[in-house]
N, C-alpha and C positions, 0 to 999 in steps of 0.2 A: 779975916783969916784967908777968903780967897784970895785977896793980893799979895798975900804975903805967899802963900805958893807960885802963886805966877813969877813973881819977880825973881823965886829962888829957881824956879823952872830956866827962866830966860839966865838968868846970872849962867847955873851949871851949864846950859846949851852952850854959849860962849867958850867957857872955859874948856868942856870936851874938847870943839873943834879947836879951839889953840892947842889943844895935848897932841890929839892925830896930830893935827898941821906939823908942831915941831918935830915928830916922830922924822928921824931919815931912814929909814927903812927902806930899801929899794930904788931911792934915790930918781925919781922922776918916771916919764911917762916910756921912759925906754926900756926899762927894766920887765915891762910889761909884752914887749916885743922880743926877749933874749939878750938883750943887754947887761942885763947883769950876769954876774958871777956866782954860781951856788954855793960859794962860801961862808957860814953862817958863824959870827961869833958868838960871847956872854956879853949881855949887858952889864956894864959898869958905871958907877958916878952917877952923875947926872942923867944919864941917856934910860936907869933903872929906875930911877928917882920919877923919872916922866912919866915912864912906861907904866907903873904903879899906880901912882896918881890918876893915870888916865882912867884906870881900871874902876879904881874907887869913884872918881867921877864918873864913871860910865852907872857904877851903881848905883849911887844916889841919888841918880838923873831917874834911873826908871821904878827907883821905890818912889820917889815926888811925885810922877807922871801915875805911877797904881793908885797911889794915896788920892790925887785929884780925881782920876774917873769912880773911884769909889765912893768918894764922901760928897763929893759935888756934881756926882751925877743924876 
């Protein structure tokens, strides 16, 4: 049973950081220095589709991580 968490632990970690990763949002390390433009759209497509998803993964990533330090602590 433990394994089977860890592996679904290690799978979502992955899959989060490819959700960030693809996110373009501010588009690089410039944007962090005034580079960018404070123009804000809606997401659409795809780019909601992500955005969502990452969200959901974000969740289920840290009910896993409650669920292990609780039962397997």
């Amino acid at each position: 049973m433990e394994l089977l968490f860890n592996i679904a632990q290690i799978v979502l970690a992955i899959l989060l950081m490819l959700g960030v990763l693809l996110q373009q949002r501010g588009a690089g390390l410039g944007a962090g220095f005034g580079g960018d433009s404070a123009v804000f759209t809606t997401k659409r497509g795809a780019e909601k589709v992500l955005y969502n998803a990452t969200i959901v993964i974000a969740i289920i990533f840290f009910t896993v991580s409650l669920v292990r330090v609780i039962v397997f602590a």
